[in-house]
PDB file as gemmi writes it, atoms N, CA and C in Angstrom:
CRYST1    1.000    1.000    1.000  90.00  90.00  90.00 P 1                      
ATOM      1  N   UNK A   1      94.884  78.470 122.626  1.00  0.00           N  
ATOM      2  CA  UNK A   1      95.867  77.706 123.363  1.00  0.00           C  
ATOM      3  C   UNK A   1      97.233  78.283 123.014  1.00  0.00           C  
ATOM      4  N   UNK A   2      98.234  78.658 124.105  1.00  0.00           N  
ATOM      5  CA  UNK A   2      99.571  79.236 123.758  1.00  0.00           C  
ATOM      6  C   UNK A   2     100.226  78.117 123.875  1.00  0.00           C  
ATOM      7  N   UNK A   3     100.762  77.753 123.222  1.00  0.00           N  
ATOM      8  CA  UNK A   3     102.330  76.694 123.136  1.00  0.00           C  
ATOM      9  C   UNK A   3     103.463  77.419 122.521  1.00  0.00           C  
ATOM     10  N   UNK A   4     104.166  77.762 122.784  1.00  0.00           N  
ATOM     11  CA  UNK A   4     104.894  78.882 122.056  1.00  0.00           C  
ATOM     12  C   UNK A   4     106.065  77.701 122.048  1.00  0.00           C  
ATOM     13  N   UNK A   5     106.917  77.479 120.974  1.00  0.00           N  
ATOM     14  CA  UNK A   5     108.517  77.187 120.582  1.00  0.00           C  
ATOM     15  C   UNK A   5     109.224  78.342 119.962  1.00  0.00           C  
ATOM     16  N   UNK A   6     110.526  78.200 120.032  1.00  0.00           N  
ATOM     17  CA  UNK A   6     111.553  79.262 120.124  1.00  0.00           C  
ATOM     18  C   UNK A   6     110.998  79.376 118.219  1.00  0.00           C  
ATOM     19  N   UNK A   7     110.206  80.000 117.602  1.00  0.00           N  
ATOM     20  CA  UNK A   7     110.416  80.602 116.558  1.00  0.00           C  
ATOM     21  C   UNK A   7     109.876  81.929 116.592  1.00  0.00           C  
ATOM     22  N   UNK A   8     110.754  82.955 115.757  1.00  0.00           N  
ATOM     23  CA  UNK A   8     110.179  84.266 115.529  1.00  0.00           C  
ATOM     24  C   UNK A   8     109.021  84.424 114.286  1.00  0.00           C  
ATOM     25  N   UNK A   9     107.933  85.192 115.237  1.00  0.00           N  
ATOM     26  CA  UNK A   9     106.732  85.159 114.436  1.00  0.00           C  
ATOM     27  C   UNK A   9     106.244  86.938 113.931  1.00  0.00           C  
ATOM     28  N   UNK A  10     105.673  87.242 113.001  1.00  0.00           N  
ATOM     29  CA  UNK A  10     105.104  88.375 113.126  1.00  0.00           C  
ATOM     30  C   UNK A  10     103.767  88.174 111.902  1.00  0.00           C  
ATOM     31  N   UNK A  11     102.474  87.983 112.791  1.00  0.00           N  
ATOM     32  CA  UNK A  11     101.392  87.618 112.635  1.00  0.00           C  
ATOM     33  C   UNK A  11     100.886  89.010 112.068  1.00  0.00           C  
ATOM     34  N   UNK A  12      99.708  89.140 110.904  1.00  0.00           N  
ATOM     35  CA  UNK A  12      99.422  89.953 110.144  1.00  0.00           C  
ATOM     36  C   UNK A  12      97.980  89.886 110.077  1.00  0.00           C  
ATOM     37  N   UNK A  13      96.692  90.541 109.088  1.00  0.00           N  
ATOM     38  CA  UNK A  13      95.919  89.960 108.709  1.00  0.00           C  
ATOM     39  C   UNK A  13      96.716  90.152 106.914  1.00  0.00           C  
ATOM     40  N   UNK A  14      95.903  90.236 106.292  1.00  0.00           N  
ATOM     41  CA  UNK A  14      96.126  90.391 104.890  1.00  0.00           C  
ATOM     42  C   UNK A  14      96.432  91.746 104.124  1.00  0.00           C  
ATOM     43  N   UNK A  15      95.869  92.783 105.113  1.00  0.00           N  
ATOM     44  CA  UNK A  15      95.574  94.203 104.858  1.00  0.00           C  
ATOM     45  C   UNK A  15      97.300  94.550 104.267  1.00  0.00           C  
ATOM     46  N   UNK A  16      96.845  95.178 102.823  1.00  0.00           N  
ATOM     47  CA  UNK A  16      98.181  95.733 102.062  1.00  0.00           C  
ATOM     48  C   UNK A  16      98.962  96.600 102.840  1.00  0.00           C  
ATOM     49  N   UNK A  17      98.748  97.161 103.706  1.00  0.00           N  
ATOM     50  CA  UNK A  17      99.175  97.741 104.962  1.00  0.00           C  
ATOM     51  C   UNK A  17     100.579  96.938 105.285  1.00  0.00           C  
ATOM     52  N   UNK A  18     100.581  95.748 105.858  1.00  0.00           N  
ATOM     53  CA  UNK A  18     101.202  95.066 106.120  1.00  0.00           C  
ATOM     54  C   UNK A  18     102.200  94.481 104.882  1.00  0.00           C  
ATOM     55  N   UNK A  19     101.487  94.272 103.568  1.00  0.00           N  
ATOM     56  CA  UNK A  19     102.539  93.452 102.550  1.00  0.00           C  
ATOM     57  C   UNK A  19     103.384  94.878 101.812  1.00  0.00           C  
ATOM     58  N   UNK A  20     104.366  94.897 102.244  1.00  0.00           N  
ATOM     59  CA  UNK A  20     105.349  95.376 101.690  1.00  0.00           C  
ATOM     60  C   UNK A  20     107.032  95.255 101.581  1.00  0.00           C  
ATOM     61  N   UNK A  21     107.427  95.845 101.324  1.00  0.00           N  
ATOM     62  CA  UNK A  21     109.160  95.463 100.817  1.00  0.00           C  
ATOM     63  C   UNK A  21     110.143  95.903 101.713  1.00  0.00           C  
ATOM     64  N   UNK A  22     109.253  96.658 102.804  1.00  0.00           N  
ATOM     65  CA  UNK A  22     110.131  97.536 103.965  1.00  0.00           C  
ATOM     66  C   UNK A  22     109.610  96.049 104.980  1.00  0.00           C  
ATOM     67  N   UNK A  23     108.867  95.894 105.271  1.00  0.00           N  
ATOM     68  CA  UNK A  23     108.031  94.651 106.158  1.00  0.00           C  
ATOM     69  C   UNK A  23     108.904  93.669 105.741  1.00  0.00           C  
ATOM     70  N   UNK A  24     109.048  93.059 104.703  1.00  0.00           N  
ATOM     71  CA  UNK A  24     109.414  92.360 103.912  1.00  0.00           C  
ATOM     72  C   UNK A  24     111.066  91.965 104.184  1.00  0.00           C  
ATOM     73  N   UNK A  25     111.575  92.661 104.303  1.00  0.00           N  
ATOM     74  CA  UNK A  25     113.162  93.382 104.338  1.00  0.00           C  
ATOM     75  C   UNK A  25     113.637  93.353 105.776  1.00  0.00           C  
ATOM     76  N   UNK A  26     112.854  93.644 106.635  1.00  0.00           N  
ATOM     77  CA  UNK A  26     113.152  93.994 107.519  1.00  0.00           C  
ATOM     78  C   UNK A  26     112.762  92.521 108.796  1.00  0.00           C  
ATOM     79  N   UNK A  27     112.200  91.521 108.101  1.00  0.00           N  
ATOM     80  CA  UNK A  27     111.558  90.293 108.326  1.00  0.00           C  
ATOM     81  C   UNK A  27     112.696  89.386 108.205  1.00  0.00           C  
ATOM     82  N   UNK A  28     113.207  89.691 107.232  1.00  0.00           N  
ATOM     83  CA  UNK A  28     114.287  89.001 106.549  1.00  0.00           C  
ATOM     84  C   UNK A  28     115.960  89.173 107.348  1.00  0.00           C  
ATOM     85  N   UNK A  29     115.775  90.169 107.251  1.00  0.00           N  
ATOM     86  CA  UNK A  29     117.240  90.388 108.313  1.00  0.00           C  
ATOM     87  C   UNK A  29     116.721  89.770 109.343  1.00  0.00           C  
ATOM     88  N   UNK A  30     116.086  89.901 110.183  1.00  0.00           N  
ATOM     89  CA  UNK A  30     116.230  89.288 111.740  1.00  0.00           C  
ATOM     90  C   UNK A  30     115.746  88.180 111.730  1.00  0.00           C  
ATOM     91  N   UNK A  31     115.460  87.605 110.676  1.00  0.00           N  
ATOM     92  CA  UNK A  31     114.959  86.214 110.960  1.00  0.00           C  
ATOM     93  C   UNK A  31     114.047  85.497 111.311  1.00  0.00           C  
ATOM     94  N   UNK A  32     112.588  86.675 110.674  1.00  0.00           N  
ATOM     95  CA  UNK A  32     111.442  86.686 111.291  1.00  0.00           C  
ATOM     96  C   UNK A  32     110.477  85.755 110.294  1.00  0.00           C  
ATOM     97  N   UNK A  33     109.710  85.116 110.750  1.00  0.00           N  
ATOM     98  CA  UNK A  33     109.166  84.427 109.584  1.00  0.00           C  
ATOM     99  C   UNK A  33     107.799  85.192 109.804  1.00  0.00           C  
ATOM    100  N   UNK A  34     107.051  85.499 108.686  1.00  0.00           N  
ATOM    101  CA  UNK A  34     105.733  85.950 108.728  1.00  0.00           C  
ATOM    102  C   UNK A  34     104.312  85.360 108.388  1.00  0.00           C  
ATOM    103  N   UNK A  35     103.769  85.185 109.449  1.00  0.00           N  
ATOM    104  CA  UNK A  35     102.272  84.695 109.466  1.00  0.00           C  
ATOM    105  C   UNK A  35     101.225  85.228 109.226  1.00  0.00           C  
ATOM    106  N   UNK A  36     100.304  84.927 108.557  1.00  0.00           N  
ATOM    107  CA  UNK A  36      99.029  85.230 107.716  1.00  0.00           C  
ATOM    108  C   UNK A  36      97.921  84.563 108.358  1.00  0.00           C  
ATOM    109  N   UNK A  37      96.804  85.530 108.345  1.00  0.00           N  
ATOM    110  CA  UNK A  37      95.800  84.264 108.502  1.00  0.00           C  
ATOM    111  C   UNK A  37      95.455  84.000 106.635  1.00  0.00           C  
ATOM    112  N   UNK A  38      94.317  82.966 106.960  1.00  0.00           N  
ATOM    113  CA  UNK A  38      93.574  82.095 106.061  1.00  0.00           C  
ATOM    114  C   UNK A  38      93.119  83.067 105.160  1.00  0.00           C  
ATOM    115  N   UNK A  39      93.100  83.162 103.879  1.00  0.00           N  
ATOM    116  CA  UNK A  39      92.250  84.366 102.860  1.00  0.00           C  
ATOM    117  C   UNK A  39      90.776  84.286 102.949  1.00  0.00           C  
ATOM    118  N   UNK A  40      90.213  84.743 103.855  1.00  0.00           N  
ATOM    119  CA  UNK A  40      88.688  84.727 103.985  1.00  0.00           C  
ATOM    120  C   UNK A  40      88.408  84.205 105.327  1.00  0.00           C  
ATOM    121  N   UNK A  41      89.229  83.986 105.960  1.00  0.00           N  
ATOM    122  CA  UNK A  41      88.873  83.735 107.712  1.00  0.00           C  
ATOM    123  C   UNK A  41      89.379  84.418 108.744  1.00  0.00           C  
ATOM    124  N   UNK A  42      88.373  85.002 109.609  1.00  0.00           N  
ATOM    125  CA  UNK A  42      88.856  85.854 110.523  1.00  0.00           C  
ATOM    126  C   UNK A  42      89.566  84.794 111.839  1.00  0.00           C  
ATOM    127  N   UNK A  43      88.598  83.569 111.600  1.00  0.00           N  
ATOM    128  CA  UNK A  43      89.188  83.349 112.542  1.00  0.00           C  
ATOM    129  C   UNK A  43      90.760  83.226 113.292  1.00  0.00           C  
ATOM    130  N   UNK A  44      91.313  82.754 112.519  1.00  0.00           N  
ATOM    131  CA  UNK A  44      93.202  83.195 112.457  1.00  0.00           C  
ATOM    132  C   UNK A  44      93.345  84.543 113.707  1.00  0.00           C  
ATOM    133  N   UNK A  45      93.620  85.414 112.812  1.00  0.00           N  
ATOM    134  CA  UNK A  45      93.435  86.841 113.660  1.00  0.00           C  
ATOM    135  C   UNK A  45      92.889  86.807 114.544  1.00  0.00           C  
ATOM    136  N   UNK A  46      91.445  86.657 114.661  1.00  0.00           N  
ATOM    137  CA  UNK A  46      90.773  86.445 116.356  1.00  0.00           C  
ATOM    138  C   UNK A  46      92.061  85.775 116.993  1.00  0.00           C  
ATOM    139  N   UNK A  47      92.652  84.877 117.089  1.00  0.00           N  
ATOM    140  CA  UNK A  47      92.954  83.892 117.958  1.00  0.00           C  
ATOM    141  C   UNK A  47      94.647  84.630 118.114  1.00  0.00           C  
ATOM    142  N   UNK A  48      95.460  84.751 116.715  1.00  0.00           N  
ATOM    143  CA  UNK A  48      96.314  85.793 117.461  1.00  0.00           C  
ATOM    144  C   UNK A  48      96.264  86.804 118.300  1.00  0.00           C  
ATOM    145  N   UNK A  49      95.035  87.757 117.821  1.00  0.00           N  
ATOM    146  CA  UNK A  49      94.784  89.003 118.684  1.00  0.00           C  
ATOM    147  C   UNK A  49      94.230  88.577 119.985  1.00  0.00           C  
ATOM    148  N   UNK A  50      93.856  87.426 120.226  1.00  0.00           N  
ATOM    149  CA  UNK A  50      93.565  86.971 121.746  1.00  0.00           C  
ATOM    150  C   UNK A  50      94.566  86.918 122.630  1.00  0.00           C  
ATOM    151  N   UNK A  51      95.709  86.022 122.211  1.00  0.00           N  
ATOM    152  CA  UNK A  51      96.962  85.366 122.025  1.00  0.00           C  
ATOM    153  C   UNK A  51      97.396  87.349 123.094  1.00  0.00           C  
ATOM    154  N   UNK A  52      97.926  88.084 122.328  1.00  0.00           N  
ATOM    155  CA  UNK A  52      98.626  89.029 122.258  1.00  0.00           C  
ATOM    156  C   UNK A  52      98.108  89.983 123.321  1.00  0.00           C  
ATOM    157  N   UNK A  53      97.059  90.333 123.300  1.00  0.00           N  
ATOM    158  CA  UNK A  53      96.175  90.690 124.280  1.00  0.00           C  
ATOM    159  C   UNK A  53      96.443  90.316 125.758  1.00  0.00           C  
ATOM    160  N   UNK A  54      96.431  88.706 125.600  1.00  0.00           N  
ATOM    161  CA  UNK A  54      96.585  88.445 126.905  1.00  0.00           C  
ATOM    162  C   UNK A  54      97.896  88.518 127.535  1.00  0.00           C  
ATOM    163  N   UNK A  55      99.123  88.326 126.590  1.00  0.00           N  
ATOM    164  CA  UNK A  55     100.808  88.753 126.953  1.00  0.00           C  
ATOM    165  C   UNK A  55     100.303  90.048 127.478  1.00  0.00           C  
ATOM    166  N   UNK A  56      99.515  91.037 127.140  1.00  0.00           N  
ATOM    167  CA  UNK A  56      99.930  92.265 127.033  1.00  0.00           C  
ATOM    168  C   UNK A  56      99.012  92.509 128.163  1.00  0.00           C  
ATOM    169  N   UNK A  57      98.192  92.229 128.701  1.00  0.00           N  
ATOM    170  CA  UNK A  57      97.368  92.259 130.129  1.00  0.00           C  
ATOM    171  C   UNK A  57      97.993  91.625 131.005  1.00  0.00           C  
ATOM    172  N   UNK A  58      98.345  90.349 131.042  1.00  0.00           N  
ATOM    173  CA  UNK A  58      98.617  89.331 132.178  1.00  0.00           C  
ATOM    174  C   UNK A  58     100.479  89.322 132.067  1.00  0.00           C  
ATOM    175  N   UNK A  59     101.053  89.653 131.477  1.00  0.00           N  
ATOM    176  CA  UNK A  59     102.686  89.473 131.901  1.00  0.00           C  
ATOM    177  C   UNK A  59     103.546  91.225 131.177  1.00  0.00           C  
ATOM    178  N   UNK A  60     102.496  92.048 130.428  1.00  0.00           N  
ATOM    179  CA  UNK A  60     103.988  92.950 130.114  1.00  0.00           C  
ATOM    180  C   UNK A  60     102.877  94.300 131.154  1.00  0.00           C  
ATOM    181  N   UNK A  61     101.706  94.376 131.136  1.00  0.00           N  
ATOM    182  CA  UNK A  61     101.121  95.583 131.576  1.00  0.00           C  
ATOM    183  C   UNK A  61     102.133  96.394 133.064  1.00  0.00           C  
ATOM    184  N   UNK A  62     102.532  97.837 132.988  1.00  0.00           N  
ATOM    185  CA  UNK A  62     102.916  98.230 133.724  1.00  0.00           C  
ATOM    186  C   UNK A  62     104.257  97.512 134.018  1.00  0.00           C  
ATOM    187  N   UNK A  63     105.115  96.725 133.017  1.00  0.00           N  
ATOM    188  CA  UNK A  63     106.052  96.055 133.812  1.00  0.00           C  
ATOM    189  C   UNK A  63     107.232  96.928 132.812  1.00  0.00           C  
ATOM    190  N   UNK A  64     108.668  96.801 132.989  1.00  0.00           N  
ATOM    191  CA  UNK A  64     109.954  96.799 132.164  1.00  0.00           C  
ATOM    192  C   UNK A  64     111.049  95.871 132.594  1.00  0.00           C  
ATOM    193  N   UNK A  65     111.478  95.527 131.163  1.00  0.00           N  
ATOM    194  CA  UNK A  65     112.812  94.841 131.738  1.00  0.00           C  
ATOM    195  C   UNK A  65     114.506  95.403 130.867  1.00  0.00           C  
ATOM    196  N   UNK A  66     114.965  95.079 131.525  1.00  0.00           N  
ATOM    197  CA  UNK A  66     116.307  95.338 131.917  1.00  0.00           C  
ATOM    198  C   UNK A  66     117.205  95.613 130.373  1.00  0.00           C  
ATOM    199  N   UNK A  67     116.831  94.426 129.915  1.00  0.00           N  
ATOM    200  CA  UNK A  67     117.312  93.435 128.341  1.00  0.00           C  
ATOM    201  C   UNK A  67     116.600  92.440 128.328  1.00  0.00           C  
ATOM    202  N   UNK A  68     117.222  92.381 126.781  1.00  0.00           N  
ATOM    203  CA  UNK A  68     116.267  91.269 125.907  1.00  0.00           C  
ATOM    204  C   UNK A  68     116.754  89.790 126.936  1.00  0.00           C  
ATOM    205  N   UNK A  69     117.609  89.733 127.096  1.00  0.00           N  
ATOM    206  CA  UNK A  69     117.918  88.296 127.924  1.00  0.00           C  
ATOM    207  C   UNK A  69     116.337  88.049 129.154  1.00  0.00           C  
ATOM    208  N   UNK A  70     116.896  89.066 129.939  1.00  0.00           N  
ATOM    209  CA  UNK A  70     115.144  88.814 131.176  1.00  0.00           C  
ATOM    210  C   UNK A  70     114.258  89.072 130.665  1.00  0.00           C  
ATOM    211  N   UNK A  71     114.103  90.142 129.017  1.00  0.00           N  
ATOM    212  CA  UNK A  71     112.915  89.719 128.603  1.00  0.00           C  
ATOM    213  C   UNK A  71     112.388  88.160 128.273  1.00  0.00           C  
ATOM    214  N   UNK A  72     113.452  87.670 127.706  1.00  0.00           N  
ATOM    215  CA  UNK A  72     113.478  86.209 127.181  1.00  0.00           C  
ATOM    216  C   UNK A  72     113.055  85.067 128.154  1.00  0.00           C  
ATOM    217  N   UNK A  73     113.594  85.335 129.465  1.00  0.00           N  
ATOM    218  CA  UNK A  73     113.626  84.359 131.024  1.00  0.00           C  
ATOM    219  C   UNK A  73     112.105  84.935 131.416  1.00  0.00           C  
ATOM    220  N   UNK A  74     112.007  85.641 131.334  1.00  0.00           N  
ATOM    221  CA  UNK A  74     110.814  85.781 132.144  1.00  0.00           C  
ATOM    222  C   UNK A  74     109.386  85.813 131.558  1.00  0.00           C  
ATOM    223  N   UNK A  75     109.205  85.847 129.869  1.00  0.00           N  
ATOM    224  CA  UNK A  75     108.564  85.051 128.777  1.00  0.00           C  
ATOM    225  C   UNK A  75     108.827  84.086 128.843  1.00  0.00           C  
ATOM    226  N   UNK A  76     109.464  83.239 128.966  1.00  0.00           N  
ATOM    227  CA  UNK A  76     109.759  81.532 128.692  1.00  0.00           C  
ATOM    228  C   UNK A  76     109.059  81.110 130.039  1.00  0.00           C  
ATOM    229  N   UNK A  77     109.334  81.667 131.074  1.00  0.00           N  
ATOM    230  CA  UNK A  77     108.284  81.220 132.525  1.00  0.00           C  
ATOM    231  C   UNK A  77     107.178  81.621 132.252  1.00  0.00           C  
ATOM    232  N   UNK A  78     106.363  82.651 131.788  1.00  0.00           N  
ATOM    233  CA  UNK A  78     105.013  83.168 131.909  1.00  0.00           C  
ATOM    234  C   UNK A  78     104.329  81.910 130.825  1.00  0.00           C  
ATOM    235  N   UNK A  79     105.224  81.663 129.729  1.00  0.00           N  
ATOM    236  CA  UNK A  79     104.698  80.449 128.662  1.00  0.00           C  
ATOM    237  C   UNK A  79     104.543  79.521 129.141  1.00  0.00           C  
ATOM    238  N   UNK A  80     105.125  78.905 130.228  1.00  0.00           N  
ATOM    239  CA  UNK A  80     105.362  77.731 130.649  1.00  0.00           C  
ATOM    240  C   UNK A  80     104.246  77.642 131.494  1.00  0.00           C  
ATOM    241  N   UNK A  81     104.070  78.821 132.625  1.00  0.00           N  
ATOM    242  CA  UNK A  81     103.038  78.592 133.546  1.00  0.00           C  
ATOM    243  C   UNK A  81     101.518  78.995 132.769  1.00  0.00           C  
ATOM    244  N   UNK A  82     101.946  79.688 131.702  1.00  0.00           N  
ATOM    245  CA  UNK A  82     100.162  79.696 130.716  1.00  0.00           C  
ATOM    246  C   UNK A  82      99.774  78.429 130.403  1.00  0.00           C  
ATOM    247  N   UNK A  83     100.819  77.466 129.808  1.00  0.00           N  
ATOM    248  CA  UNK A  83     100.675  76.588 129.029  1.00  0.00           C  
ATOM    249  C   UNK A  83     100.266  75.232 130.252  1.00  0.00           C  
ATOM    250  N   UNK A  84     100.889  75.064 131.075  1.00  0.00           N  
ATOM    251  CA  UNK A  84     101.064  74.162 132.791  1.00  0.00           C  
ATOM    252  C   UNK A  84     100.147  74.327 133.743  1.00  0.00           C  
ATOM    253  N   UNK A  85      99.809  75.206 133.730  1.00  0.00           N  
ATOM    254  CA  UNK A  85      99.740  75.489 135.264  1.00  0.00           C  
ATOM    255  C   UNK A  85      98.141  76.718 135.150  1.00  0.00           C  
ATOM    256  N   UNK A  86      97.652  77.475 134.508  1.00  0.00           N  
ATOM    257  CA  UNK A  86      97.085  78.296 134.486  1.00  0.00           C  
ATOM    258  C   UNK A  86      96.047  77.920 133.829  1.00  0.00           C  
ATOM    259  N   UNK A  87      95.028  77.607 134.645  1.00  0.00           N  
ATOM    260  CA  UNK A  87      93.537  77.090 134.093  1.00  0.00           C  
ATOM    261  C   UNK A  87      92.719  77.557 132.993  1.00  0.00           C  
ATOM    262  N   UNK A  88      92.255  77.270 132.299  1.00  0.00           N  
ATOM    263  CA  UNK A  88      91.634  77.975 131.050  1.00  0.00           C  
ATOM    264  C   UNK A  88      89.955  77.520 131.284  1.00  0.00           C  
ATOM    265  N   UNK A  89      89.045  78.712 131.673  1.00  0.00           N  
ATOM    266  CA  UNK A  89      87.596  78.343 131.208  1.00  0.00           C  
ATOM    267  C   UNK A  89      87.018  77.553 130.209  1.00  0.00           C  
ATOM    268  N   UNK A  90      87.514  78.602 129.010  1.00  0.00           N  
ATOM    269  CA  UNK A  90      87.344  77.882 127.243  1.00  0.00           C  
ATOM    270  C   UNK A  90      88.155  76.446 127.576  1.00  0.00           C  
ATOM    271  N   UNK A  91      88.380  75.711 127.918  1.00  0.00           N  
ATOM    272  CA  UNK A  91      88.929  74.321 128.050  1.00  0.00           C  
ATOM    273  C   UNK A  91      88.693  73.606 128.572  1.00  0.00           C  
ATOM    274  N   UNK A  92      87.289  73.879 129.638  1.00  0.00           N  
ATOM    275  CA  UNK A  92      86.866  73.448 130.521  1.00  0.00           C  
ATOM    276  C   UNK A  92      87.447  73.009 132.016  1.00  0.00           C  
ATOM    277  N   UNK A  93      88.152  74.064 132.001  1.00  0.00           N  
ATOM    278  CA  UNK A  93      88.990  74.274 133.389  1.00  0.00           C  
ATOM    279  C   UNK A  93      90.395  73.685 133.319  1.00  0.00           C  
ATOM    280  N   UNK A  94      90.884  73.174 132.205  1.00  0.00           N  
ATOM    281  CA  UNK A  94      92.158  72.578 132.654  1.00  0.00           C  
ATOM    282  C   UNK A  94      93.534  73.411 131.657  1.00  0.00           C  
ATOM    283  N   UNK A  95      94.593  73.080 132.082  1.00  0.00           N  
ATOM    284  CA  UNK A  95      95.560  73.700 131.150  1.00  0.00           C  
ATOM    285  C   UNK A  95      95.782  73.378 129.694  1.00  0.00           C  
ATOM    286  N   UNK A  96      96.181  74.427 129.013  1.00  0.00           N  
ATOM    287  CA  UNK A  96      96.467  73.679 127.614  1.00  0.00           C  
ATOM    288  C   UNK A  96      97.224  72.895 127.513  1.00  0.00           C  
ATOM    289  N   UNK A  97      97.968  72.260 128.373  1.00  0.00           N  
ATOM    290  CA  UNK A  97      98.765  71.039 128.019  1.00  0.00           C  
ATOM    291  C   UNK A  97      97.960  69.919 129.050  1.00  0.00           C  
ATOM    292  N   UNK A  98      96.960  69.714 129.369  1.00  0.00           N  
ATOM    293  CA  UNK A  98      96.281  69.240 129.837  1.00  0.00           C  
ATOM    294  C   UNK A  98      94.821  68.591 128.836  1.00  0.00           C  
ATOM    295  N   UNK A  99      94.369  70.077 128.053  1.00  0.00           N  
ATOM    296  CA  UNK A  99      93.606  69.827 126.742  1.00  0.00           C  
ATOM    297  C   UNK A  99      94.035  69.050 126.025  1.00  0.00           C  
ATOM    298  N   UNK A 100      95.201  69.672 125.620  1.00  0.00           N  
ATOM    299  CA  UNK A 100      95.476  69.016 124.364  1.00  0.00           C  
ATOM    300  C   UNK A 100      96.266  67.516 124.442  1.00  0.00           C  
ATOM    301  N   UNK A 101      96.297  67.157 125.905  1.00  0.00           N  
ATOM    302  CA  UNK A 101      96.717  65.587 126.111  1.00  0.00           C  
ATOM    303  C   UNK A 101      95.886  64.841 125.774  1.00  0.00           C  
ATOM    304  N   UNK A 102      94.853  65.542 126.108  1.00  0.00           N  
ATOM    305  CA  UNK A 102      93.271  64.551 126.215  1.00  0.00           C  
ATOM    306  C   UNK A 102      92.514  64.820 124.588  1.00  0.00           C  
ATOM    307  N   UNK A 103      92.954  65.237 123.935  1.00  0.00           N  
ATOM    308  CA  UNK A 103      92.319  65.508 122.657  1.00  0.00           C  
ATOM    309  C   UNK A 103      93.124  65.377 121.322  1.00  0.00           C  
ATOM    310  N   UNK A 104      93.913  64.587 122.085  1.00  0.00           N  
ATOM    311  CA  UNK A 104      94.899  63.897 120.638  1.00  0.00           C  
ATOM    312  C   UNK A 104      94.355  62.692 120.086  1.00  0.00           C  
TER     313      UNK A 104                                                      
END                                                                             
């Protein structure tokens, strides 16, 4: 389920690859907060790398924009209509803000 709010994320698995002081540093200046999955669960990762996948098929494939501003406008609509409006199988046909009304 995408619900995205205005925070900066940069999702990882655990791999030392990722933990370092340049990562680290460079997280820190822009104001990035960094996400982990669970120590011993893939599932985390599955669900980002789903997540990312689908930005990257269904709203950036073959596209460019201008600046970060229409990058920003035109992510904030694609979220809105993922989250509204755009049916999900895994949910049994309805939107994630539709799921997750009904499953609170």
């Amino acid at each position: 389920m995408l619900i995205l709010h205005h925070l900066e994320l940069f999702h990882t698995d655990r791999g030392s690859k990722f933990k370092n002081q340049l990562i680290d540093q460079a997280l820190k200046t822009f104001g990035i907060e960094r996400s982990l999955s669970e120590k011993g669960t893939s599932y985390d990762n599955a669900v980002a790398e789903a997540t990312f996948k689908t930005i990257k098929t269904e709203f950036i494939h073959g596209r460019s924009f201008p600046n970060q501003y229409e990058l920003d406008l035109e992510l904030f609509d694609y979220v809105h209509w993922f989250n509204n409006i755009r049916i999900h199988g895994s949910l049994d046909y309805l939107t994630p803000a539709e799921y997750k009304s009904m499953h609170l």
